[in-house]
LUMTI-476330 format. One record per residue (C-alpha): chain; x, y, z; residue in three letters; residue number from 0. Coordinates in nm, 2 decimals. Each point is the difference from the previous one (the first is absolute). Last residue first. Example, Ala and Ser with C-alpha at 12.3 -4.5 7.8 and 13.67 -1.06 7.14 Angstrom:
<atoms>
<atom chaine="A" c1="1.37" c2="-0.11" c3="0.71" residu="SER" num="1"/>
<atom chaine="A" c1="-0.14" c2="-0.34" c3="0.07" residu="ALA" num="0"/>
</atoms>
This chain:
<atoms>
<atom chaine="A" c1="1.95" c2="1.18" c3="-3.40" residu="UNK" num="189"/>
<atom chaine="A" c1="0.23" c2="0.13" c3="0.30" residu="UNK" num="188"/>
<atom chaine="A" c1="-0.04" c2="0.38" c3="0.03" residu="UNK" num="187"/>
<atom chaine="A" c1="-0.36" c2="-0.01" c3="0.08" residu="UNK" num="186"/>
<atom chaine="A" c1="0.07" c2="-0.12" c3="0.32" residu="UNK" num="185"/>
<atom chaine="A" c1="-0.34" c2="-0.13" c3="0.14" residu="UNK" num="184"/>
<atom chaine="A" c1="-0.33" c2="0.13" c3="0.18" residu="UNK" num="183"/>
<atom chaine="A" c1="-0.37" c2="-0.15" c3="-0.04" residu="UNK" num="182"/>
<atom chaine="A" c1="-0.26" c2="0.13" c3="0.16" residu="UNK" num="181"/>
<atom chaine="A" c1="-0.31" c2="-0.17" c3="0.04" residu="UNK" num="180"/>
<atom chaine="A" c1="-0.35" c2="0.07" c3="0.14" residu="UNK" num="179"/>
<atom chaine="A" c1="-0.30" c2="-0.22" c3="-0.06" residu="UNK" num="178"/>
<atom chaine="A" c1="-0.25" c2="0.13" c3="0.11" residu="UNK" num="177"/>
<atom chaine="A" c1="-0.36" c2="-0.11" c3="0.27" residu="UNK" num="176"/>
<atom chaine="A" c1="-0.29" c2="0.23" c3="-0.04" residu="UNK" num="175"/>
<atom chaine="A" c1="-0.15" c2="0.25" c3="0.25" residu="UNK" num="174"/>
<atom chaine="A" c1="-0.30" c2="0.09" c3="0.01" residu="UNK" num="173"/>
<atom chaine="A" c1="-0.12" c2="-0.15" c3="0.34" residu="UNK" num="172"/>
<atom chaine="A" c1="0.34" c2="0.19" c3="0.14" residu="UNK" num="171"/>
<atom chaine="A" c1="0.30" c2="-0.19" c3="0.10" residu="UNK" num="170"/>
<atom chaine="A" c1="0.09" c2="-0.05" c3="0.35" residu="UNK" num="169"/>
<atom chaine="A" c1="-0.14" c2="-0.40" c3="-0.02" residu="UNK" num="168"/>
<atom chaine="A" c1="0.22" c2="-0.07" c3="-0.35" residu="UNK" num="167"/>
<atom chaine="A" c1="0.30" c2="0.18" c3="0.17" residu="UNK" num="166"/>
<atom chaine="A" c1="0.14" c2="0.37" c3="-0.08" residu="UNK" num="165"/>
<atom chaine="A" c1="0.15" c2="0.01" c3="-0.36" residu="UNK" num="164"/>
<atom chaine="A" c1="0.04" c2="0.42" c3="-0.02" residu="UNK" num="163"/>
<atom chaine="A" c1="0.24" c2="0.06" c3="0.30" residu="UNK" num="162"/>
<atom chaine="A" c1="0.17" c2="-0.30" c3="-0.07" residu="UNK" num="161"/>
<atom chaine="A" c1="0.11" c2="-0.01" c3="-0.38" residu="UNK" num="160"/>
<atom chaine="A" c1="0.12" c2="0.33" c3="0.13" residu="UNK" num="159"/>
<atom chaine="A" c1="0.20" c2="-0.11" c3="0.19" residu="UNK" num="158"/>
<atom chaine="A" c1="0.10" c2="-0.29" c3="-0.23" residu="UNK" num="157"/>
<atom chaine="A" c1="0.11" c2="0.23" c3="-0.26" residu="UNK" num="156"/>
<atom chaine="A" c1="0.14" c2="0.28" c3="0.30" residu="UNK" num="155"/>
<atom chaine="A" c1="0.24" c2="-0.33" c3="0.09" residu="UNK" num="154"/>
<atom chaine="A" c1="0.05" c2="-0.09" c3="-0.36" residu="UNK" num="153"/>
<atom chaine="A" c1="0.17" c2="0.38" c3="-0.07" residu="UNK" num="152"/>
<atom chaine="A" c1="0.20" c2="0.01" c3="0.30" residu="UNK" num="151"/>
<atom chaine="A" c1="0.13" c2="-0.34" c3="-0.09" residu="UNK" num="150"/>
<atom chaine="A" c1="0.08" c2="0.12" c3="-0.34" residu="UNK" num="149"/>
<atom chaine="A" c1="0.16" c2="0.30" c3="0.14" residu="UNK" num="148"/>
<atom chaine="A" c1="0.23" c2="-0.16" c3="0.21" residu="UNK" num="147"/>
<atom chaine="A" c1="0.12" c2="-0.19" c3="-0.30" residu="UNK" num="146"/>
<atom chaine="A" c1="0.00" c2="0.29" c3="-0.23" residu="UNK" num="145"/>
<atom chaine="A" c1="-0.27" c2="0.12" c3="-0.27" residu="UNK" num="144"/>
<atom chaine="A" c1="-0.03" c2="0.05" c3="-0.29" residu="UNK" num="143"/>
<atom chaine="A" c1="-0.39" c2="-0.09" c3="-0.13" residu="UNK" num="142"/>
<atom chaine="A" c1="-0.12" c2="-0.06" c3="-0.33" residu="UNK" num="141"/>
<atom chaine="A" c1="-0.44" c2="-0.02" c3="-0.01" residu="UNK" num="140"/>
<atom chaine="A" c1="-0.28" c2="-0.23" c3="-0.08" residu="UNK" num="139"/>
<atom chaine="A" c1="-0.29" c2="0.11" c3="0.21" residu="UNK" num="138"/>
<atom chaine="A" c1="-0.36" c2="-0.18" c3="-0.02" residu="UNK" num="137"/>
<atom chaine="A" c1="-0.35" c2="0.04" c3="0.08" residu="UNK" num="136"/>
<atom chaine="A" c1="-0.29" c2="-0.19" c3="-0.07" residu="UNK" num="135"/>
<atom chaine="A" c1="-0.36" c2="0.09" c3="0.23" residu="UNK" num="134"/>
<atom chaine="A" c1="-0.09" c2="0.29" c3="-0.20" residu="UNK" num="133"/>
<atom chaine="A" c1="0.07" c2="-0.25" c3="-0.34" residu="UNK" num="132"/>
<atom chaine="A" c1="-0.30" c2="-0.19" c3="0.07" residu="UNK" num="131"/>
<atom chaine="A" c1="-0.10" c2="-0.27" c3="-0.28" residu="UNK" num="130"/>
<atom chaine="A" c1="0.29" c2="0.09" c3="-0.21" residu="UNK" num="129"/>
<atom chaine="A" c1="0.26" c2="0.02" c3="0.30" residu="UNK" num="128"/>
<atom chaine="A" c1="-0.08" c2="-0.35" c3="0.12" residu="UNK" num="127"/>
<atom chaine="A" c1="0.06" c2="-0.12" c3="-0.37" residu="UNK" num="126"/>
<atom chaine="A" c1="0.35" c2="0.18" c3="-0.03" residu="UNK" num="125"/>
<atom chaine="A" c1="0.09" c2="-0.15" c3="0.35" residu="UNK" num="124"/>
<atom chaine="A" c1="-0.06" c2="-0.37" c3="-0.02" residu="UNK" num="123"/>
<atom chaine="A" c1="0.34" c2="-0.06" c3="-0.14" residu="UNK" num="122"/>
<atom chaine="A" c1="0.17" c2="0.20" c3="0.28" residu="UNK" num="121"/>
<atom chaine="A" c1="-0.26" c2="-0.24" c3="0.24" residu="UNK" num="120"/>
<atom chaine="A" c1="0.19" c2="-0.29" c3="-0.18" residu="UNK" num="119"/>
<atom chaine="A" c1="0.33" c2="0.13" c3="0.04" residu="UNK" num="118"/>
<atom chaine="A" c1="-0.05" c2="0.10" c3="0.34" residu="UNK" num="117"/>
<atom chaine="A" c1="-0.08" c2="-0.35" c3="0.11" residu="UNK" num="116"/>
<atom chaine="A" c1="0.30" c2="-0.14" c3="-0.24" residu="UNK" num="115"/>
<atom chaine="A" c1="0.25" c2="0.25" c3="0.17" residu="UNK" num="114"/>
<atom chaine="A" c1="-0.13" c2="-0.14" c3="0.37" residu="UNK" num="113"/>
<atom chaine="A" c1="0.06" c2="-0.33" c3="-0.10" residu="UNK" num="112"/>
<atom chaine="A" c1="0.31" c2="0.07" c3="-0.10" residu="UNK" num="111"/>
<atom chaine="A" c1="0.08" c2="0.18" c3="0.39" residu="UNK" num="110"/>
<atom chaine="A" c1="-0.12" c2="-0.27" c3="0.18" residu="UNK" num="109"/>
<atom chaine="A" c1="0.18" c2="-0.25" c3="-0.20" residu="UNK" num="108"/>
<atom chaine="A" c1="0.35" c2="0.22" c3="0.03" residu="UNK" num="107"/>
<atom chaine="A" c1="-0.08" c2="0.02" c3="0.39" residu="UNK" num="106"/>
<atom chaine="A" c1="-0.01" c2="-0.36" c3="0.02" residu="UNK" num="105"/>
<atom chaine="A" c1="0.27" c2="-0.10" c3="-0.17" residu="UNK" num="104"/>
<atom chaine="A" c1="0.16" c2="0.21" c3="0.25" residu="UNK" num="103"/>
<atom chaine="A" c1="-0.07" c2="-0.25" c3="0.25" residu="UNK" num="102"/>
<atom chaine="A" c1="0.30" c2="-0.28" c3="0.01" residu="UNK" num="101"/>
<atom chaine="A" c1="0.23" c2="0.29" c3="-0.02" residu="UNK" num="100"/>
<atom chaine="A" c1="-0.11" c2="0.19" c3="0.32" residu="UNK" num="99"/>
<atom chaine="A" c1="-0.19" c2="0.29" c3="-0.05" residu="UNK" num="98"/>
<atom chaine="A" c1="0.09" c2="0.34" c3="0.13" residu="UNK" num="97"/>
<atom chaine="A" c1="0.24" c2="-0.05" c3="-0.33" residu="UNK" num="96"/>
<atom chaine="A" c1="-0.24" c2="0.00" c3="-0.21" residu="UNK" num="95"/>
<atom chaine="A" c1="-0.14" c2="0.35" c3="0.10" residu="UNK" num="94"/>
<atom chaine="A" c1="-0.36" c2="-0.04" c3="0.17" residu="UNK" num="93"/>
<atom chaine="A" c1="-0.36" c2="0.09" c3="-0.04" residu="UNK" num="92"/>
<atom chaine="A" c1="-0.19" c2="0.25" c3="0.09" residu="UNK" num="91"/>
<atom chaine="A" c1="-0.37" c2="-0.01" c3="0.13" residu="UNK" num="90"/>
<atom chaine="A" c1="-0.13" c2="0.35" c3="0.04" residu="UNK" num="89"/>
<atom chaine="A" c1="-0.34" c2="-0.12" c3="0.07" residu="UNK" num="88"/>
<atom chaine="A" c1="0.04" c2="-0.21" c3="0.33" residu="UNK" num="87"/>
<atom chaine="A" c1="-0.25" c2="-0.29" c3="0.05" residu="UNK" num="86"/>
<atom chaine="A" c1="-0.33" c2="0.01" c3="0.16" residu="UNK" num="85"/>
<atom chaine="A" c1="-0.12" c2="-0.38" c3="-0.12" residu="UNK" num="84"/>
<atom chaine="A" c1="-0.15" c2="-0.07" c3="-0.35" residu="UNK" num="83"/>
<atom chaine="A" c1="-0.30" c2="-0.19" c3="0.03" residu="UNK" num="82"/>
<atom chaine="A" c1="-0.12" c2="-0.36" c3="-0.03" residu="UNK" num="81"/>
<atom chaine="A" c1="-0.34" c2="-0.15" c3="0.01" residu="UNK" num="80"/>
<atom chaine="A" c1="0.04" c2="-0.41" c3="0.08" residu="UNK" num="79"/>
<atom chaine="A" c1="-0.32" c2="-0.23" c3="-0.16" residu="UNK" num="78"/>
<atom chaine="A" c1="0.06" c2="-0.32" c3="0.12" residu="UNK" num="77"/>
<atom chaine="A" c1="-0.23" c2="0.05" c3="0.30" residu="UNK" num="76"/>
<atom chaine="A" c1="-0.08" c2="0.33" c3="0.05" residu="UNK" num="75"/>
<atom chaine="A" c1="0.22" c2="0.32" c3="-0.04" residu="UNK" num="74"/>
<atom chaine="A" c1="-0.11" c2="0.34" c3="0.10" residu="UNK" num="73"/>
<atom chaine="A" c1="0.07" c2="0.02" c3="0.38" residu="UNK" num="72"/>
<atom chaine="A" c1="0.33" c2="-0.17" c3="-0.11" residu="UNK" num="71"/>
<atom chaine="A" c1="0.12" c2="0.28" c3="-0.24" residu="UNK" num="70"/>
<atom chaine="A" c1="0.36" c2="-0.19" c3="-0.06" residu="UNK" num="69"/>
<atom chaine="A" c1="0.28" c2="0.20" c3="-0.03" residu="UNK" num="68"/>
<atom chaine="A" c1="0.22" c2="0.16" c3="-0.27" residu="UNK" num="67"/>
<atom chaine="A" c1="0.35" c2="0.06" c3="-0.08" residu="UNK" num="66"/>
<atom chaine="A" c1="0.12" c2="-0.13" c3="0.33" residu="UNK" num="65"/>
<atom chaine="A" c1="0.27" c2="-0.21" c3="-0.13" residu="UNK" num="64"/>
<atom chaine="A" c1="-0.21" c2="-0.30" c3="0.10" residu="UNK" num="63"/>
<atom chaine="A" c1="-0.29" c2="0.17" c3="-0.14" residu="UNK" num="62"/>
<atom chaine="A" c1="0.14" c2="0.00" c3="-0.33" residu="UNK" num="61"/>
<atom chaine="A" c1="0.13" c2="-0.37" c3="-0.01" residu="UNK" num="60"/>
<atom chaine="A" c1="-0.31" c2="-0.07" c3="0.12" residu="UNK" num="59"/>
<atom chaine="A" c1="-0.19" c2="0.23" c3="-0.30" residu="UNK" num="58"/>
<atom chaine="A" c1="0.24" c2="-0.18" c3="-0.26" residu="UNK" num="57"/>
<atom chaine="A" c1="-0.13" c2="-0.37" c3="0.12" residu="UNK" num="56"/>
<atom chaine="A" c1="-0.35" c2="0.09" c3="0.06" residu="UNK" num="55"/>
<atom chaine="A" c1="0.04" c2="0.17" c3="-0.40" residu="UNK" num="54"/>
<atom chaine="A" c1="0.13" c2="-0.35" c3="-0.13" residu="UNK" num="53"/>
<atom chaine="A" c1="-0.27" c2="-0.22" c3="0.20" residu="UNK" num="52"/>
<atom chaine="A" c1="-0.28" c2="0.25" c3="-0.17" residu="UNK" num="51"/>
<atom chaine="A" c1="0.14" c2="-0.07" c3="-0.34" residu="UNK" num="50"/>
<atom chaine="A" c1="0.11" c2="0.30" c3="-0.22" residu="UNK" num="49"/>
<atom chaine="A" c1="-0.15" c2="0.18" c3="-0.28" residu="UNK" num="48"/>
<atom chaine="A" c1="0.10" c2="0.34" c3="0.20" residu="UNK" num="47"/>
<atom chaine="A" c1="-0.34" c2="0.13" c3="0.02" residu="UNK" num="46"/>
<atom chaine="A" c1="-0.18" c2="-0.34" c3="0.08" residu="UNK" num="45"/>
<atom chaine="A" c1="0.28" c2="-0.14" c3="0.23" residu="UNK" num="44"/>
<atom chaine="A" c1="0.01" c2="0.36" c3="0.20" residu="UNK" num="43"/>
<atom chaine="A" c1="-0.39" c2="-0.05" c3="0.09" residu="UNK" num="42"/>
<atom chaine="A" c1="0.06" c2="-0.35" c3="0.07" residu="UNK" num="41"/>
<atom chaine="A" c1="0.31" c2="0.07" c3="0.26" residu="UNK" num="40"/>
<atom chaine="A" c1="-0.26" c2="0.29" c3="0.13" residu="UNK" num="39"/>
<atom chaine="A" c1="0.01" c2="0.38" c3="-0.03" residu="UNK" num="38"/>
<atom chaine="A" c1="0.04" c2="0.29" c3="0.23" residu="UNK" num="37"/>
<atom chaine="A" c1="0.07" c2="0.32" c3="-0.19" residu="UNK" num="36"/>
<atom chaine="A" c1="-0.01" c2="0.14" c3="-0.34" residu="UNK" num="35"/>
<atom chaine="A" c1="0.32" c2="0.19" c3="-0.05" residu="UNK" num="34"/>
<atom chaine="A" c1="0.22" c2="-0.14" c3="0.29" residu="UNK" num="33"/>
<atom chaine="A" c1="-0.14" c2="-0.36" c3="-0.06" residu="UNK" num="32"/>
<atom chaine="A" c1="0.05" c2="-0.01" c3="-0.30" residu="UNK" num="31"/>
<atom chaine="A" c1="0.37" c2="0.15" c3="-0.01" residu="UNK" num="30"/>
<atom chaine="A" c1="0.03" c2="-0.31" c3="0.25" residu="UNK" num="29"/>
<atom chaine="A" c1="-0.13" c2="-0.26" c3="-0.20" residu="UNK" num="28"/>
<atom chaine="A" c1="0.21" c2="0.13" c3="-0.30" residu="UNK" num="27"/>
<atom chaine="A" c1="0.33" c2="-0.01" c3="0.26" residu="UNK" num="26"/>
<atom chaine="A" c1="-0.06" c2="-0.34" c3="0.07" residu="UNK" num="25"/>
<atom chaine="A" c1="-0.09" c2="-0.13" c3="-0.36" residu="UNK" num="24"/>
<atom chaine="A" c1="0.34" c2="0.20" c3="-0.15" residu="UNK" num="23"/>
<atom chaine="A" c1="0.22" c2="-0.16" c3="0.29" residu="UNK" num="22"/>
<atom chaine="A" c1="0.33" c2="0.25" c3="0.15" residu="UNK" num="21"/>
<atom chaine="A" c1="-0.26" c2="0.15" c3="0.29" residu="UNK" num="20"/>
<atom chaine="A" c1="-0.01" c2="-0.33" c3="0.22" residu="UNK" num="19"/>
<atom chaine="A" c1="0.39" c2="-0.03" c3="-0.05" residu="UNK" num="18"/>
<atom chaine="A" c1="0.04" c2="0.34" c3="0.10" residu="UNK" num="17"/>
<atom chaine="A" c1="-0.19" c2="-0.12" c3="0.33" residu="UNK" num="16"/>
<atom chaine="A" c1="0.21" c2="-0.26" c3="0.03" residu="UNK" num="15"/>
<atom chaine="A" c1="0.33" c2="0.19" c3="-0.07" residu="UNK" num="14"/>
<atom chaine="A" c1="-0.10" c2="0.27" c3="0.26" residu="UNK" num="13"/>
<atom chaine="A" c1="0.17" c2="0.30" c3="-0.18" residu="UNK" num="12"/>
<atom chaine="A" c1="-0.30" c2="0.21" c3="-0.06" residu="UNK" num="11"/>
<atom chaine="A" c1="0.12" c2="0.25" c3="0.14" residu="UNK" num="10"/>
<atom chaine="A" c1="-0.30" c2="0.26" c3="0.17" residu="UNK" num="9"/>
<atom chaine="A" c1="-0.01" c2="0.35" c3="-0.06" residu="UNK" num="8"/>
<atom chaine="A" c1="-0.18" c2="0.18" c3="0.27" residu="UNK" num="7"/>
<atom chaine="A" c1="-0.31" c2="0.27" c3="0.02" residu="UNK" num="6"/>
<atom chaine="A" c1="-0.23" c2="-0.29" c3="0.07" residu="UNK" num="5"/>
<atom chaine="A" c1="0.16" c2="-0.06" c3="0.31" residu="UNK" num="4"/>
<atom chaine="A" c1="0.07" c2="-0.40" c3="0.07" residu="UNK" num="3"/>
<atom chaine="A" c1="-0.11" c2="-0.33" c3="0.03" residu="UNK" num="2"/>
<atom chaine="A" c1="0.02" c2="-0.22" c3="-0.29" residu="UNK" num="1"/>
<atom chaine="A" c1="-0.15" c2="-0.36" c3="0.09" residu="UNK" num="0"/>
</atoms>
């Protein structure tokens, strides 16, 4: 279970729970369950075209890194509910070598999974904007900047990211869950 200030940034440097993060199903059920809310193994099977034994299997191994919890005044019988738990939303993750060797692996999985993920929702974004281009917005820019600089400049990114992304329950009736990404590389080396 995460416990901490919502105004910190957590490492996610817990090789199990990386591992929990580094599967495409796992990390599906969870963006699921983030957006849209509870939802059963069965529920999950049907929109992910996967059998209910596979998605009890990926939801354990979620809720065993504390990912998500059972909703047990809502479950009956075979039929579990399962949630998202409190976790922190400035989730970082960690440099290689904050890793031991056995587990970067890891990290690189988490991290090309992560690039396929927001290479399909990149794909999905010129039909998105042409049904509602007032909620599609995007920034391409060049930046120079310094090493201290860049840090200063991701810290007042997920500041900010912060201060306008408050939790699902804080959220206004109107409000409508984003995708927000930023992406940030040497240009200098392609």
């Amino acid at each position: 279970m995460f416990i901490m200030k919502d105004d910190e940034s957590f490492m996610l440097d817990d090789p199990a729970r990386l591992k929990a993060l580094a599967h495409p199903m796992r990390r599906l059920m969870l963006r699921h369950l983030s957006v849209h809310g509870p939802a059963t193994s069965t529920t999950l099977g049907d929109l992910l075209g996967a059998k209910t034994g596979t998605t009890s299997y990926h939801l354990r191994q979620l809720e065993k890194s504390g990912f998500i919890e059972e909703i047990a005044e809502r479950s009956r019988g075979r039929e579990r509910w399962w949630r998202r738990t409190e976790m922190p939303r400035d989730m970082r993750l960690p440099t290689p070598d904050r890793l031991a060797p056995e587990d970067r692996p890891l990290l690189t999985e988490f991290h090309r999974i992560g690039m396929e993920e927001d290479l399909k929702l990149f794909d999905r974004l010129p039909e998105i904007y042409e049904r509602d281009p007032r909620w599609v917005k995007a920034s391409r820019g060049l930046g120079r900047m310094t090493m201290p600089e860049f840090e200063e400049f991701f810290e007042a990114y997920m500041a900010l990211l912060m201060k306008y992304s408050p939790r699902t329950e804080d959220a206004t009736p109107d409000a409508r869950p984003l995708y927000v990404r930023l992406f940030a590389f040497p240009a200098d080396e392609d």
